[in-house]
C-alpha positions in Angstrom: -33.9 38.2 7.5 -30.9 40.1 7.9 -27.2 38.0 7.3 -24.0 39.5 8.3 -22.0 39.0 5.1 -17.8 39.1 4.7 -17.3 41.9 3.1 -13.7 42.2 3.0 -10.3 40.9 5.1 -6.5 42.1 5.7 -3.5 40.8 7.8 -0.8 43.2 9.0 2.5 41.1 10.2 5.6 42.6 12.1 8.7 42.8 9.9 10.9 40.1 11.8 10.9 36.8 11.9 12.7 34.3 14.6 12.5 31.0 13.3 13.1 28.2 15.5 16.7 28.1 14.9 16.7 31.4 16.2 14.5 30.0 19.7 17.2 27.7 19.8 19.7 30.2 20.8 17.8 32.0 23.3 16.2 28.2 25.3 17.1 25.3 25.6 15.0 23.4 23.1 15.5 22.3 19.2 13.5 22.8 16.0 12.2 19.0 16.4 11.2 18.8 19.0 9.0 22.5 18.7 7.9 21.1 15.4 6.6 17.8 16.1 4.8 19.3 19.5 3.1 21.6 17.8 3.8 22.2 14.0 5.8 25.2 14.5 8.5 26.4 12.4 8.4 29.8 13.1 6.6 33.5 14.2 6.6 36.9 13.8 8.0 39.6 16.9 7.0 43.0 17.2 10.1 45.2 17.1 10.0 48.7 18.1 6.9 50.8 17.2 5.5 47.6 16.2 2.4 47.8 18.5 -1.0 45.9 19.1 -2.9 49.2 17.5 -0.5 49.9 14.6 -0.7 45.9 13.5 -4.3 46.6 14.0 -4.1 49.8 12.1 -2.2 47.7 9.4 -4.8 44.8 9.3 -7.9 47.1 9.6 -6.8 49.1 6.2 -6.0 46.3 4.5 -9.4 44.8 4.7 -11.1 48.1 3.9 -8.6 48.3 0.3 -10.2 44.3 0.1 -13.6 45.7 0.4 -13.4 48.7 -1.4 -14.9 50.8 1.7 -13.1 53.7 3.5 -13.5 54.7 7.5 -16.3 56.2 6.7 -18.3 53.3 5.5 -18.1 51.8 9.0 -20.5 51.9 12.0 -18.3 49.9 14.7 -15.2 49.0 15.2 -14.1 46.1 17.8 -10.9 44.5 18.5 -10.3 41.3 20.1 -7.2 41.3 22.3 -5.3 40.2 25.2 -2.3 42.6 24.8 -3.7 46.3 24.4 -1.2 49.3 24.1 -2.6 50.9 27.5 -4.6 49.3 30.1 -7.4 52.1 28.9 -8.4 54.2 26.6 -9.3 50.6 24.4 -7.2 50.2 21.7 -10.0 50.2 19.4 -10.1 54.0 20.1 -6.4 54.1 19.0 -6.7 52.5 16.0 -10.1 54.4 15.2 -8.3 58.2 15.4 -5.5 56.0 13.2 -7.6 55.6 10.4 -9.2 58.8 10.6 -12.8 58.0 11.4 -14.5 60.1 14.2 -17.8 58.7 14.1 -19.4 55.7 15.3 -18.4 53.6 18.5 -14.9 51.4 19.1 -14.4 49.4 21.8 -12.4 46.1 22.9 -12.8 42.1 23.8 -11.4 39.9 25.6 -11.9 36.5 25.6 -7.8 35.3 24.9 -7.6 33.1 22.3 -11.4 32.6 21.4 -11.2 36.8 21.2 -12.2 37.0 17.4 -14.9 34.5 17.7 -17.0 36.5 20.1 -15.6 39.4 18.4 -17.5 37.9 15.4 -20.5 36.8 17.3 -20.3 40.1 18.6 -20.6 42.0 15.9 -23.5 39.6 14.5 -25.1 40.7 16.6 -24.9 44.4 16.2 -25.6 43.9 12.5 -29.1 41.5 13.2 -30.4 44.1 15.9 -29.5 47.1 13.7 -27.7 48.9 15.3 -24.7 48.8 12.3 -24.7 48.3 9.0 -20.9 47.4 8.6 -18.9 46.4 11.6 -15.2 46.1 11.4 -13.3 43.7 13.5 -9.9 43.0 14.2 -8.0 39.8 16.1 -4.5 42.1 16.9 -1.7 40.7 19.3 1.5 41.5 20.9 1.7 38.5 23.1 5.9 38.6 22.8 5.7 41.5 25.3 3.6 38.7 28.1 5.9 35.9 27.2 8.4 34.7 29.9 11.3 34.0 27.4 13.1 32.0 30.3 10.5 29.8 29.9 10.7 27.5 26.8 7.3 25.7 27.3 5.6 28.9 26.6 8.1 31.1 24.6 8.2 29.1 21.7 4.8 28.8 21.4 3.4 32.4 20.4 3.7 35.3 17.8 2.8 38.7 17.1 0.2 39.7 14.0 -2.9 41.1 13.7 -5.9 39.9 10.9 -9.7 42.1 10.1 -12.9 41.0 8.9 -15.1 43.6 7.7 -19.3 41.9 8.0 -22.0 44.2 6.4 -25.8 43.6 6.9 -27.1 41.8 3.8 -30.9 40.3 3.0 -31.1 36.9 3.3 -34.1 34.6 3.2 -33.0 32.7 6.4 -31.7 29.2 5.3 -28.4 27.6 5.1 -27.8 28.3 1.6 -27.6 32.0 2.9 -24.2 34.2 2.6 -22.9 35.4 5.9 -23.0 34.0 9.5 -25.7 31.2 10.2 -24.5 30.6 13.7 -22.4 31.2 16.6 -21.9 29.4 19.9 -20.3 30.6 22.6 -18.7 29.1 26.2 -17.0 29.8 29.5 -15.9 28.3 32.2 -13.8 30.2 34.7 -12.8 27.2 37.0 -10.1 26.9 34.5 -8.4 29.9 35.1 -4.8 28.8 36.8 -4.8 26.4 33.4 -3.7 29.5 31.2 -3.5 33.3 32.3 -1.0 36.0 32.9 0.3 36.8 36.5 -0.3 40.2 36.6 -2.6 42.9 36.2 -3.7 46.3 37.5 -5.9 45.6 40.3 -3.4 42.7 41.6 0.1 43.7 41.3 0.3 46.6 39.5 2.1 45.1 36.6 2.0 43.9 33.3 2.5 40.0 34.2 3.7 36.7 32.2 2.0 33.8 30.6 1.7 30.7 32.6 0.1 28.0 31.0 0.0 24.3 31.9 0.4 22.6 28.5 -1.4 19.3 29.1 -4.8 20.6 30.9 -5.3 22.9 28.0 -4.3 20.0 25.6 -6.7 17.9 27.5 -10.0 19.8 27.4 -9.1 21.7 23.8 -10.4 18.7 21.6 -13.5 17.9 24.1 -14.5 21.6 24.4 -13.9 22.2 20.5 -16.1 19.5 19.7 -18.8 20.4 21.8 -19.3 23.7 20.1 -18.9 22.7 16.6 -21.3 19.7 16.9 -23.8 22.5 18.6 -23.3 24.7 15.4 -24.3 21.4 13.1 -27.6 21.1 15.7 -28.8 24.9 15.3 -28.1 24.7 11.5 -29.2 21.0 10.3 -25.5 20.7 8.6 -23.0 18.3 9.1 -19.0 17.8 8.9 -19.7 16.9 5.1 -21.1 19.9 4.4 -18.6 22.2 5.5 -16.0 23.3 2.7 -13.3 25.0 5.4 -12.7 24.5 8.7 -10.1 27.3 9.8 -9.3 26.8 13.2 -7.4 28.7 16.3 -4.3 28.2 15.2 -2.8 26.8 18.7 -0.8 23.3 18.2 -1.3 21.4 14.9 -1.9 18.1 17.3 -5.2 19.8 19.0 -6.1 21.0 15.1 -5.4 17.4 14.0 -7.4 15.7 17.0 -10.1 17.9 16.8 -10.6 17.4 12.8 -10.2 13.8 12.7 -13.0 13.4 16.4 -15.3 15.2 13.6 -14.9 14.0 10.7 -13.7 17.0 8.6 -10.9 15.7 6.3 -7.3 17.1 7.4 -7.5 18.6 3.4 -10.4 21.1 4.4 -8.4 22.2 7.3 -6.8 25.4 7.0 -3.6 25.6 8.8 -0.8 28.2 9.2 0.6 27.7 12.8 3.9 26.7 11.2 4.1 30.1 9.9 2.5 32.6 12.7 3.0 30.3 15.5 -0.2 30.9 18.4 -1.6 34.6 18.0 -4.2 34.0 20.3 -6.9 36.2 18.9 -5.3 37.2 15.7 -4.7 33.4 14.6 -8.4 33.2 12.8 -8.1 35.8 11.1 -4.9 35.8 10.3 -5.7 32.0 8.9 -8.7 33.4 7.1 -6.8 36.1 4.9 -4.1 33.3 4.3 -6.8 30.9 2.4 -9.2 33.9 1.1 -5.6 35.2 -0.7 -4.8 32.0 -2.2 -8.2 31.1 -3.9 -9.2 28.4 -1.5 -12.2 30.3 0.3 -14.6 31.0 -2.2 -17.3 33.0 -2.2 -20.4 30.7 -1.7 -18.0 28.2 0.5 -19.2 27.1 3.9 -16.6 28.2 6.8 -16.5 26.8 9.9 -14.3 28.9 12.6 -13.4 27.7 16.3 -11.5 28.6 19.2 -10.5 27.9 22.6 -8.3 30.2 24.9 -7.7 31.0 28.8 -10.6 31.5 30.9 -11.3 28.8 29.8 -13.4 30.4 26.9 -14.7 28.4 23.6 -16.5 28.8 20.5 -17.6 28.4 17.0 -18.8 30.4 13.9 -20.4 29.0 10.9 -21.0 30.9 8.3 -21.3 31.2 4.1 -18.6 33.2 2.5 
């Protein structure tokens, strides 16, 4: 059968930093009590002509040079976002005509936070139906241009970045030991809506809008809903939490990442966690996370990854899959 297999991965980060010392200055809050809410310590902020598409752009060429592909090597590009450059064309398109390619199809996805995992299942999907050989996603964010920064529940919390993951279609004889993604599962549930969103839009007022989020609903349902997705990835593949080598989370609040690890059974030393560097970047956190422990050694080829996500909507998920 055919396996989408990780063929290559890349980051792109904005050049400034604003650690919490620096949030201290602009809220009133302190760098203990962001870090033991969350695990914070500090996240990048898109300065000027730092954009969504050229963090993209950034991330998508990196993982290409980690692959040893070029633009042309690639059938279909898709970025997961919340915070595009325009409200259309996508900025898939954008970043697309950036690297030069002028073939294939580019488009975006939403799903907040769980953006890269159905970006990923996505894409899967794509590969298995054939319709592409080599799909090229990308988790890029701006969320510092949605953030209310008179409002230090929500301010502190998120970053800027962007991460890719280049899959290609690869034979594989349909087991478990195989490389590439062995299963995805996916959820919604839009009765959660005035939990997290942003207060604007198009169609409604015509502007851009801010976060709102009420912090202890979505810490409430994150564990239960993160759970229910990962133990439905152990059902479809006849694995369990001893089997799995990395878990890289959403990179929200190292108390949900903590919760949800320890309600599973995964050891907090197979947990791969970088919130206290990038802060929340909604859909770029996974990837972001993934290029992180590929860099340093500690995803190996052969290593079973298990990825999850929750984000406004609500919307959930999980990958598993064989580096």
């Amino acid at each position: 059968m055919i396996r989408s297999v990780v063929r290559g991965f890349g980051a792109s980060l904005p050049q400034r930093v604003m650690t919490n010392r620096e949030m201290e200055e602009k809220v009133d809050t302190s760098d203990e009590w962001i870090v033991q809410r969350t695990g914070i310590r500090q996240r990048y902020i898109a300065g000027e002509g730092e954009t969504t598409a050229s963090l993209g752009e950034g991330a998508a060429r990196a993982a290409l040079s980690n692959a040893g592909l070029t633009p042309a090597d690639i059938d279909v590009i898709i970025v997961a976002t919340s915070t595009p450059d325009n409200t259309f064309p996508a900025t898939a398109v954008n970043i697309q005509n950036r690297l030069g390619m002028h073939h294939g199809a580019a488009f975006d996805l939403q799903a907040v936070c769980s953006g890269f995992v159905f970006a990923v299942t996505t894409a899967d999907a794509y590969i298995r139906g054939g319709l592409a050989k080599r799909v090229l996603i990308i988790g890029a964010e701006t969320f510092s241009r949605i953030l209310d920064w008179n409002d230090r529940t929500t301010c502190v919390l998120f970053g800027d970045g962007a991460g890719a993951l280049i899959l290609e279609a690869q034979e594989g004889s349909g087991t478990t030991a195989d490389r590439g993604v062995l299963t995805a599962q996916l959820r919604s549930d839009g009765a959660h809506r005035e939990k997290l969103y942003v207060d604007g839009g198009p169609s409604t007022t015509g502007t851009v809008g801010h976060l709102r989020m009420e912090g202890r609903e979505v810490f409430k349902h994150a564990v239960g809903m993160i759970t229910d997705v990962i133990e439905a990835a152990f059902e479809a593949t006849g694995t369990t939490a001893e089997d799995i080598d990395w878990l890289v989370p959403h990179q929200a609040n190292r108390r949900i990442i903590d919760g949800s690890a320890k309600k599973l059974g995964i050891p907090l030393e197979k947990v791969v966690v970088t919130v206290d560097l990038h802060g929340n970047t909604s859909a770029a956190s996974i990837p972001l996370a993934l290029n992180v422990a590929a860099s340093d050694g500690r995803i190996k080829k052969g290593d079973l990854v298990l990825l999850e996500a929750m984000g406004g909507g609500f919307t959930w998920g999980s990958v598993l899959l064989r580096w």
